[in-house]
Backbone bond lengths (Angstrom), bond angles and torsions (degrees), N, CA, C in turn:
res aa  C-N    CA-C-N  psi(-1)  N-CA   C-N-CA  omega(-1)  CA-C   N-CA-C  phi
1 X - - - 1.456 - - 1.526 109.21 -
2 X 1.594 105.03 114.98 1.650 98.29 172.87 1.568 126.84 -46.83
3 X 0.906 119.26 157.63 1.563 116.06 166.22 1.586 117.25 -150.78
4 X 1.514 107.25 149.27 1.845 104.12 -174.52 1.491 95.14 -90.60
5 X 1.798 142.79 -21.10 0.638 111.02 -168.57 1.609 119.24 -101.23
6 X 1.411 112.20 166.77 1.197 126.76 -172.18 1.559 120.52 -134.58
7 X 1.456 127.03 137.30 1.166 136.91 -165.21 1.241 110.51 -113.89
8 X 1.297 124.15 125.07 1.347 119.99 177.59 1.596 109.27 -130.82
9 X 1.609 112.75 107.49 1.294 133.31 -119.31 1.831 110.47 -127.78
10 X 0.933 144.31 139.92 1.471 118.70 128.61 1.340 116.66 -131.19
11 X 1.271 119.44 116.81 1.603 131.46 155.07 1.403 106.93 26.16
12 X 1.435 115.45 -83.72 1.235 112.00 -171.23 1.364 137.34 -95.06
13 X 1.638 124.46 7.59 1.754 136.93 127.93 1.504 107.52 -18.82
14 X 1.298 122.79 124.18 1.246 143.94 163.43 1.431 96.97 -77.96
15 X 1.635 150.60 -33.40 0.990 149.68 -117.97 1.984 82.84 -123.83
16 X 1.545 110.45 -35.74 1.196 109.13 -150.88 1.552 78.90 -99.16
17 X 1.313 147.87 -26.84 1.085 159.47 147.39 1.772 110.80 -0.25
18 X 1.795 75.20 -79.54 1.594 97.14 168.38 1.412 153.19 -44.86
19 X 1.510 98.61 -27.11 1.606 152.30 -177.33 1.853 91.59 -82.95
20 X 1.513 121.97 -76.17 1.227 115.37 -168.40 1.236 120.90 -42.62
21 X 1.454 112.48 -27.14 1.620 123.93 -130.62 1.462 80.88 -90.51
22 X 1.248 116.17 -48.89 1.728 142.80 -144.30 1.468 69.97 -75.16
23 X 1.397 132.06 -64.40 1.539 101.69 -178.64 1.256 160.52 -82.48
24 X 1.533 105.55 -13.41 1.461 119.83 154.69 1.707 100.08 -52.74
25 X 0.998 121.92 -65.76 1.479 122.42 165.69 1.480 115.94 3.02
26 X 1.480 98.20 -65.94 1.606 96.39 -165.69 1.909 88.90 -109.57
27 X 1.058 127.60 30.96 1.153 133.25 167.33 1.573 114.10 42.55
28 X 1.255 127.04 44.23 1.128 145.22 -179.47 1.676 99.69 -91.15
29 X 1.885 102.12 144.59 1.299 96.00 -169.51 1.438 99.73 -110.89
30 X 1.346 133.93 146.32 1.462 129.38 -169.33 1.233 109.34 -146.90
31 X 1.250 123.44 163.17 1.688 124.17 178.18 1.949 103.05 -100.40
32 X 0.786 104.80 141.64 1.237 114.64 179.72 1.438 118.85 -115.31
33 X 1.463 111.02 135.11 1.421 112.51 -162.37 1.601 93.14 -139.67
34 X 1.743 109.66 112.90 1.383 134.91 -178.02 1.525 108.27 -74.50
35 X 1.284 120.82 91.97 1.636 93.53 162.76 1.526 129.84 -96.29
36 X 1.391 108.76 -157.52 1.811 112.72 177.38 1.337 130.90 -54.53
37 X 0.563 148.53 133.16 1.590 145.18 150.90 0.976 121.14 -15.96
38 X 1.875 107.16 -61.76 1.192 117.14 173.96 1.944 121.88 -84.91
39 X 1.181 85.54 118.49 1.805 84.64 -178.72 1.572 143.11 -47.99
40 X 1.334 93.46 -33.69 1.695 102.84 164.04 1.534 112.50 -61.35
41 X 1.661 105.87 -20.48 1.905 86.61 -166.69 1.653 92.38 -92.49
42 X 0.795 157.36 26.48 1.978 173.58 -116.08 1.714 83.30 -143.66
43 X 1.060 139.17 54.65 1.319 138.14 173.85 1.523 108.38 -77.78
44 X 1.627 134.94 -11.34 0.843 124.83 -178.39 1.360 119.62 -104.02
45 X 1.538 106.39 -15.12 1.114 128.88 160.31 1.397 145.42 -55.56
46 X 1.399 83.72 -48.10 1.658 121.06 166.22 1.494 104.40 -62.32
47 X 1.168 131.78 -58.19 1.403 145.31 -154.47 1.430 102.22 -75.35
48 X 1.577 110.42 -41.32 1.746 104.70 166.18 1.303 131.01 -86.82
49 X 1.244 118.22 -21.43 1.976 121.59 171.28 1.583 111.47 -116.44
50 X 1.507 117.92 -4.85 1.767 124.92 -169.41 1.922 99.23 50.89
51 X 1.128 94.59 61.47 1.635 108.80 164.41 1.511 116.41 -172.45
52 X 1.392 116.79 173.24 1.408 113.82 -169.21 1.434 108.26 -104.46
53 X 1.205 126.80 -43.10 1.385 140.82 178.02 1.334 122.44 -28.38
54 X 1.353 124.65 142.48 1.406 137.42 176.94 1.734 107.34 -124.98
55 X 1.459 104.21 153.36 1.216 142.03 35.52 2.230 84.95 -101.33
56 X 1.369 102.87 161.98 1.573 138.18 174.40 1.344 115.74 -134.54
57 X 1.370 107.93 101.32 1.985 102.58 172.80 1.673 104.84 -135.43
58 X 1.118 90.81 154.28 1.642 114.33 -148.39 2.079 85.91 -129.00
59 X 1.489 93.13 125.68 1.423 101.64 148.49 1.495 111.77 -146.49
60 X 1.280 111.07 127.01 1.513 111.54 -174.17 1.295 105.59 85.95
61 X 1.342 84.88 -121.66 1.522 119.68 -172.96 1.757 118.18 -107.03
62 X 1.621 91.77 -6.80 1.709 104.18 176.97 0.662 103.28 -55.88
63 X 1.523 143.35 177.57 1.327 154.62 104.15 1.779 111.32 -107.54
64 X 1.298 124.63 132.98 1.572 140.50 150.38 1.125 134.19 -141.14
65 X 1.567 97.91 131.80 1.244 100.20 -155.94 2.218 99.98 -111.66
66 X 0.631 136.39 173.61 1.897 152.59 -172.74 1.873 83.65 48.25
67 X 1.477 85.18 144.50 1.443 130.92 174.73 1.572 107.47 -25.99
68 X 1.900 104.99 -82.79 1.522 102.74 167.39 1.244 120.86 -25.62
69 X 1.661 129.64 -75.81 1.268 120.75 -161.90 1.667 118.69 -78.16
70 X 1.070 110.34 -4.52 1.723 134.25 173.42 2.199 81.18 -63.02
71 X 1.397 99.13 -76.80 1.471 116.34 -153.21 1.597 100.21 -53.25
72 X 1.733 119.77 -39.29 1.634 129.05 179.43 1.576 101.55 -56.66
73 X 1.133 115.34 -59.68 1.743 114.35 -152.85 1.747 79.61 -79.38
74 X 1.204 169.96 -105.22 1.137 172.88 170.37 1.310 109.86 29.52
75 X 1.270 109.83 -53.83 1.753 131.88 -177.34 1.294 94.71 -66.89
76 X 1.618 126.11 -82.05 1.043 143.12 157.49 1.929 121.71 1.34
77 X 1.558 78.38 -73.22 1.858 79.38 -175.02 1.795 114.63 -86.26
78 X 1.476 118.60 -17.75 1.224 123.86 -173.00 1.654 118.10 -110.87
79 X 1.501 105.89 -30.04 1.388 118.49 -149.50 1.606 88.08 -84.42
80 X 1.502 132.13 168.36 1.132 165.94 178.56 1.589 111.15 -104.39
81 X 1.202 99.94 -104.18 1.757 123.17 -175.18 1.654 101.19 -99.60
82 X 1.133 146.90 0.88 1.029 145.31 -167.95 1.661 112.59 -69.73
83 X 1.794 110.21 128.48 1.048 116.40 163.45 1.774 128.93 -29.72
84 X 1.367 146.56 120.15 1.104 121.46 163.11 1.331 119.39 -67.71
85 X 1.506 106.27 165.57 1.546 102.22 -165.61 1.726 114.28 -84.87
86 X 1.447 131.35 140.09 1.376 88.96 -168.31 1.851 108.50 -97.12
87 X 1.068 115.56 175.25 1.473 98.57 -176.77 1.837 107.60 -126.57
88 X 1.194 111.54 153.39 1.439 113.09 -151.46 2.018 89.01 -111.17
């Protein structure tokens, strides 16, 4: 099944963690894209927001980048009855 969205991820982010969960959640199917450890080598990352940081998800033509607003537009565009997330 095609899909517009895209995850830009690493394994061990608690933040990107958070991000997956939120989508099995609403059972949305997405491509997932693992990067480095190290943040400078995130060249693809860089090239779409001019930063290194994860989690990065892409639908369309979206781009969002930190957890909260990853988790808002998600809720927003997919979610039903779903709690909003709160942000600290």
């Amino acid at each position: 099944m095609p899909t517009d969205l895209v995850l830009y991820n690493n394994e061990f982010c608690m933040e990107c963690r958070v991000v997956r969960e939120k989508l099995a959640e609403f059972q949305l199917s997405y491509l997932c894209v693992n990067v480095s450890l190290v943040k400078t080598e995130r060249h693809d990352v860089y090239r779409l927001t001019r930063q290194y940081l994860v989690p990065v998800l892409i639908d369309g033509d979206k781009i969002f980048t930190a957890r909260d607003n990853i988790l808002e537009y998600l809720i927003e565009r997919y979610g039903k009855s779903s709690v909003r997330p709160m942000k600290y």
